[in-house]
Steps between C-alpha positions, in 0.01 A plus 500: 500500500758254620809352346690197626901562597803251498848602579721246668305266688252793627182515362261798560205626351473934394254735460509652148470889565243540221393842579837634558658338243242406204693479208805293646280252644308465176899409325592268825191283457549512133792396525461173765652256624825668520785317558848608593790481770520795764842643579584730819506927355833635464461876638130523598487315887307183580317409170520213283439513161405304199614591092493558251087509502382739200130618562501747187450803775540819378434732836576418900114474695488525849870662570721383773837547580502355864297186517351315796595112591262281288459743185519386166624757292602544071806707375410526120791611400704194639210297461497336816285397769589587881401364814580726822599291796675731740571901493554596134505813275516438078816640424777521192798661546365844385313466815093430539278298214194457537286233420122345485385327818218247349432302800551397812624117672273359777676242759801479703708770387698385759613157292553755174765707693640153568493395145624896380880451724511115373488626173739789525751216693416217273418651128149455313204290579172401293255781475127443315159704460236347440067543509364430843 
């Protein structure tokens, strides 16, 4: 299952980690289209994120702490989306936080580590989910 991706003038298609991730998927494509604004992470590393995006989670599926460039990843209890673009570990200042890695961006990851420093120098940009 695939799900369309907008943030900045990028767009990219994922792959929904259904098996991994079952019951956040299910809320994500309940919840579509999203729309929202990404803004750079404050103490986690090269990710851009988009809030406040409530998907009535109760539990973290498919833990990570350290993602990989391209993941797509939900912090319930910020209620935000992530996307990595560069080296990155979820952290607070009380140190590591895990969170659920739903799915994963296909494309040039190259042009989304562009797009993550622009918006970290130049503030938010438009970010949208939608059905493939």
């Amino acid at each position: 299952m695939r799900i369309n991706v907008v943030v900045g003038d990028l767009q990219f298609e994922a792959a929904l980690l259904v098996d991994a991730a079952p019951t956040t998927c299910e809320a994500l494509l309940a919840a579509l289209p999203i729309e929202s604004r990404v803004i750079h992470a404050m103490w986690s590393g090269h990710l851009i994120i988009a809030t406040p995006i409530d998907l009535g989670l109760t539990r973290v599926e498919n833990e990570v702490t350290i993602p990989v460039p391209g993941d797509l990843l939900y912090h319930q209890r910020h209620q935000e989306i992530a996307i990595a673009y560069g080296e990155a570990q979820f952290q607070e200042p009380i140190g590591p936080v895990y969170v659920a890695r739903f799915a994963h961006l296909e494309g040039d990851l190259d042009a989304l580590a562009r797009l993550g420093s622009r918006v970290q120098l130049e503030g938010a940009k438009p970010f949208r989910l939608s059905r493939a």
